[in-house]
N, C-alpha and C positions, 0 to 999 in steps of 0.2 A: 692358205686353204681357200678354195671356191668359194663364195659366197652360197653357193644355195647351202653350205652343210651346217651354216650356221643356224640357232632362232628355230629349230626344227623340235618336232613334240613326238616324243619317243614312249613307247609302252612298254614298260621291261620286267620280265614273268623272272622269277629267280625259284628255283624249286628244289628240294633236298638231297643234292649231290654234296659232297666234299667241296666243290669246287665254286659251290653258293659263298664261302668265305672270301672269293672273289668281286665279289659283285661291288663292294663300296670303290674299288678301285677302276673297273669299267666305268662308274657313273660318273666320277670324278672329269674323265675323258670328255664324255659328252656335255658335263656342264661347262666344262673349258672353252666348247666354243657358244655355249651360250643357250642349251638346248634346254626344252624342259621333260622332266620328265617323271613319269608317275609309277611307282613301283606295285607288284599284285607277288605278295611274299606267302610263298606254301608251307603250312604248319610245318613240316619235315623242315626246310630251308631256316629256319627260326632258331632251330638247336644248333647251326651253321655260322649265323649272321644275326646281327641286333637289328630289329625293326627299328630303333632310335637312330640307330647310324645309318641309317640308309633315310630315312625323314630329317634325320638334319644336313646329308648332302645333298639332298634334292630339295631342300623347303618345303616338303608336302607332307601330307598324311601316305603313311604306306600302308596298305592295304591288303588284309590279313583275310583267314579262311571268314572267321568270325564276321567280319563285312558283307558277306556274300548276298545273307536280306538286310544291310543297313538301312535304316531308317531315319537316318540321321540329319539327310536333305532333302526328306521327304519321298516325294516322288522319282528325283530320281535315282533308278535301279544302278549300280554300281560298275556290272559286265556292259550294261549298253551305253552310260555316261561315259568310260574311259575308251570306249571303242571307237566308239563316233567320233572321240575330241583328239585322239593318235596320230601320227601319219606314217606310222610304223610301229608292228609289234615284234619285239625281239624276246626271245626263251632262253637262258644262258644262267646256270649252266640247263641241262634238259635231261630228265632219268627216262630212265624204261619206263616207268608208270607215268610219265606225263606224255612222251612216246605214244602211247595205249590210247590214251582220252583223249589226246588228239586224232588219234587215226581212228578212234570207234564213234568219233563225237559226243561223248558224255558229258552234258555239262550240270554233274552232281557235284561239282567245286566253281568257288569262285574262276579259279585260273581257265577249267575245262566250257565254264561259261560263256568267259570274254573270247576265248578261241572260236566258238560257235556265233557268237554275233561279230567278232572281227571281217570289216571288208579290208581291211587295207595289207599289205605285205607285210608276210608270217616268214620270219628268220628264227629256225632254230640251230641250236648248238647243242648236240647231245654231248656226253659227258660221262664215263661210264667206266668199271672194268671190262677187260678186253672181252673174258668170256661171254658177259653180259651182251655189249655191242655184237657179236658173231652169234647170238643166238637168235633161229629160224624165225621166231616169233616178232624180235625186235628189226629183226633187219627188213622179215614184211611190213611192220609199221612202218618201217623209213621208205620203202618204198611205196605205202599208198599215201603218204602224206606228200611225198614230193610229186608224183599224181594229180594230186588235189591242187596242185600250182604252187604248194608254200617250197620255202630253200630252207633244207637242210644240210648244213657244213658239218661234213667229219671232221672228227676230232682229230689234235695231233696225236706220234706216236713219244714215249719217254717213261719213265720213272710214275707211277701212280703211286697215291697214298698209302693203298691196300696193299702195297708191298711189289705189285704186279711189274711188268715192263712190258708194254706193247702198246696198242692203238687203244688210248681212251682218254685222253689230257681235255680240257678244255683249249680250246687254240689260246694264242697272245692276243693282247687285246687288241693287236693293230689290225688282227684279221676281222676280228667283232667290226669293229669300228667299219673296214672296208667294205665289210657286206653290208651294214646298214646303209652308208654312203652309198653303195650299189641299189640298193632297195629303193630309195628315197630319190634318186638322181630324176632331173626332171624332163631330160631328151633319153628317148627308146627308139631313136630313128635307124639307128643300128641291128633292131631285131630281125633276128632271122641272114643275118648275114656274117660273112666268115673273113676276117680280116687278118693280114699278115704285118706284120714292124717287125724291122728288123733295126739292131741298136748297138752301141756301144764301140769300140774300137777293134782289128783281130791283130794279132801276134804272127807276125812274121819271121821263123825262127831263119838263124845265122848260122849259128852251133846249138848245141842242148840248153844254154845257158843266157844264150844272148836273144835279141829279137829285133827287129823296126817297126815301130807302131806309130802312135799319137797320141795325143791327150785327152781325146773323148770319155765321158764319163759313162755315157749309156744313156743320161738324165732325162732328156730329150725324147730318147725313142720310149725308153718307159713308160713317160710320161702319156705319151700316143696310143700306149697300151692299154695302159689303167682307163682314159676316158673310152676307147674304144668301148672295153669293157662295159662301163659304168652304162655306156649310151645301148646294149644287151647283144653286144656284138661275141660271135664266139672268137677268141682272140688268140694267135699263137706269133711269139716272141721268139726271134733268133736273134740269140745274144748273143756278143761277142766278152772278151775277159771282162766282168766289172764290177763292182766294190759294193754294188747300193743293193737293196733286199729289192730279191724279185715280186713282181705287181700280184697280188690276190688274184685269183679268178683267171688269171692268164696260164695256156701253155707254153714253154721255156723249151726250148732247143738250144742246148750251150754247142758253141764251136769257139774254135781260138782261130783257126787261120780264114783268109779271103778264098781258101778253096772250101774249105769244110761249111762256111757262108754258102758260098755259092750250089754245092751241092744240097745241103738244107732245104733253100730259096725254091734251087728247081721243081725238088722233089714236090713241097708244099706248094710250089703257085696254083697249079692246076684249077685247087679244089676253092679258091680264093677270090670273094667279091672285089675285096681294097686288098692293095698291099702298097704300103707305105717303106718306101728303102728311106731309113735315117742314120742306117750305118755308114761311119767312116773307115769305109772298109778300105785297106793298102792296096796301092795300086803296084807295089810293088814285093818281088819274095828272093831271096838268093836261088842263084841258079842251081850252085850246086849245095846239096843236104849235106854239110857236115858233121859226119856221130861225134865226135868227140869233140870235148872243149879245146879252140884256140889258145896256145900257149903265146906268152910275149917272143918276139922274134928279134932279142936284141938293139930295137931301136927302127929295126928294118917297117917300111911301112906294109899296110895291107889291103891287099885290092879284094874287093868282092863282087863281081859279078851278079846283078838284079835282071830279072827278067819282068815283064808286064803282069799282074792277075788276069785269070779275065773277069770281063765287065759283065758283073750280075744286073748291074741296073739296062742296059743293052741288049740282055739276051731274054731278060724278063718281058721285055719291049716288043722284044719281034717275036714271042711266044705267047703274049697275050692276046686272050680270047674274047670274044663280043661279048661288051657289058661289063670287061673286067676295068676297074680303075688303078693306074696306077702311078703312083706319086714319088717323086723324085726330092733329092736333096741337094745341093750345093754349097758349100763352104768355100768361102772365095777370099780374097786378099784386097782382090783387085777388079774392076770391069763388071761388079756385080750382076747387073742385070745382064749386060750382051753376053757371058759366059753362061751365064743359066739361061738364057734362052736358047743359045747355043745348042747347050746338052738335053735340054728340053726334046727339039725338035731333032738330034741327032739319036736320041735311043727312044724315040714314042713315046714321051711319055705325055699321061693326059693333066701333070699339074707337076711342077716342081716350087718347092719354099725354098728360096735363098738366104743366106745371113753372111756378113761380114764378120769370120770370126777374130779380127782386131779389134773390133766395135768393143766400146764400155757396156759391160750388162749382156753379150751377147758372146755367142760360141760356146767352146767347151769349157767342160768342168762346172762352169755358172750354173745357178739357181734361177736365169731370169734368162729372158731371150728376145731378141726380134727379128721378124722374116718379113721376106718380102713374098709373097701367093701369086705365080704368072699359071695363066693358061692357057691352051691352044686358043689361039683367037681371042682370048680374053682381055681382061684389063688386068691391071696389075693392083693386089691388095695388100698393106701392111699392118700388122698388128706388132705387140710388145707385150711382155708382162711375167709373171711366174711363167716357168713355162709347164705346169697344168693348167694355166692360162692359155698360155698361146698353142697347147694339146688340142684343148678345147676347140680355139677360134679355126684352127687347122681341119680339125671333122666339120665343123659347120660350111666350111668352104668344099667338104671333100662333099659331103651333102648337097648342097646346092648344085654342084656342077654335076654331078651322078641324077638329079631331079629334074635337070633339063635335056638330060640326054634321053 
């Protein structure tokens, strides 16, 4: 995990949903990496969750309606001590009535207090039966509060307590977790800009049954996603087949083949600041579409006829438009660099990262990665590391060169 996510001071409002039974185990998450954080628990929420278990996971005093005029530190007031000292306030789970007071700004409670003196980023999580969520009144409050610049995350859809089935779950905690990360992230160089990654490997079918692909995990381009994201970029993923949970906050365009890619790609470059090709997309598909499964043939062998794809990263090249940046991939075996300069300079592009993926630590499937950064006329840069690591060092490079042009 990045270092910035760590040591971080989170404000976390827990308010009288069902889904307040929750809360000791979101907290658990952030103390993990070592965060601190101070809890403002709503009389409703109490009948939910023990104020003791939530002050003995966090070390603190958790802080009840009844605190609202404590007096206890004296002078200082309670809403304005926890606000100032935050660097993120999170609402999880979030009812209709806290919904209200935030969007009317009331702060005749503790919680509706600290919201009214809050400067720093308001992440809620509403939380709700469905009826409730879909009513006129609630859905105006989501909408003047998001308005007001705070993020509000719909909830997922499943199984509610009240018996219901539809949209009102609190999400998993891994989406919690990602928006706060999102909120807190310390580069926005990204804002106001529309970037594309495209990721993973595509499925080259033979017969219904078979395919030619590769080993690509996806891990990589995701990864280019999520920081894009994190850095306030609006971000859309064209995935190819892959196994790992799609990025928070990203849109997902699944395709399986290097056409259904390529069609995707064109469709969306247009509207696109960065687009970053990290797909191992096949250079190759059988010529002819077989319907039905190959049976054995006795022993006889079997020829199949491949034809070329065409080349998404080449055509994106000679279709890109002034100001658009576009960054290329290479995976190579061999000749690393004169190959990716090669391709560099033969489909336009304005940056490609190279890697050897024989290298230890490096290539597909891995957790870890190193590239080499060339650019037109540039020098050549290497980095290593996770590779939300090396996600990261990649936008800082794609940065810099979009900042001098």
């Amino acid at each position: 995990m990045s270092p910035w996510k760590h040591n971080r001071r989170i404000l976390f409002g827990v308010t009288g949903g069902i889904a307040a039974y929750k809360a000791p185990d979101i907290l658990r998450g952030w103390r993990k990496e070592d965060c601190e954080v101070e809890v403002i628990l709503t009389s409703s929420a109490e009948e939910f969750v023990s104020p003791l278990a939530l002050s003995t996971l966090t070390g603190r005093k958790v802080w009840r309606e009844k605190d609202f005029l404590s007096v206890e530190e004296g002078w200082k007031i309670p809403h304005i001590t926890l606000t100032e000292w935050a660097e993120v306030f999170v609402i999880a789970p979030c009812t209709a009535n806290c919904l209200r007071i935030c969007a009317q700004g009331d702060g005749s409670t503790l919680l509706g207090a600290a919201m009214l003196a809050n400067r720093n980023p308001l992440v809620i999580f509403p939380a709700m039966n469905p009826n409730m969520l879909g009513n006129p009144a609630v859905r105006a409050n989501i909408d003047k509060i998001t308005s007001m610049g705070h993020t509000v995350v719909g909830p997922d859809s499943g199984m509610l307590a009240c018996g219901y089935e539809g949209k009102g779950r609190l999400p998993d905690n891994s989406v919690i977790y990602e928006h706060v990360w999102n909120a807190l992230s310390p580069k926005k160089d990204l804002r106001g800009m529309k970037v594309l990654v495209t990721a993973g490997p595509t499925h080259e079918y033979i017969d219904p049954v078979r395919y030619i692909s590769n080993p690509s995990s996806g891990k990589m381009g995701y990864a280019i996603a999520k920081a894009a994201w994190y850095r306030g970029a609006e971000v859309t993923l064209v995935s190819g087949p892959v196994s790992i949970p799609r990025p928070e906050g990203v849109r997902v365009i699944d395709v399986v083949s290097a056409e259904q890619m390529y069609e995707a790609c064109i469709k969306e470059a247009p509207e696109m600041d960065i687009i970053v090709k990290a797909a191992a997309v096949g250079d190759f598909r059988a010529e002819e579409e077989i319907k039905q499964k190959l049976k054995r043939r006795d022993g006889e062998p079997l020829t199949v006829t491949f034809v070329q794809n065409k080349d998404i990263a080449a055509e994106l090249g000679r279709m890109k438009k002034e100001g658009q940046m576009l960054v290329g991939f290479a995976a190579e075996t061999q000749d690393l660099i004169a190959n990716a300069r090669k391709k560099m300079i033969a489909k336009n592009l304005d940056m490609i990262a190279c890697n050897d993926v024989l290298a230890n630590g490096a290539g597909f499937a891995s957790d870890t990665n190193s590239l080499m950064i060339m650019t037109k006329g540039g020098s050549e840069v290497e980095f290593s590391g996770t590779k939300d690591d090396v996600a990261d060092s990649l936008l800082d490079a794609v940065i810099r060169k979009k900042n001098k042009e």
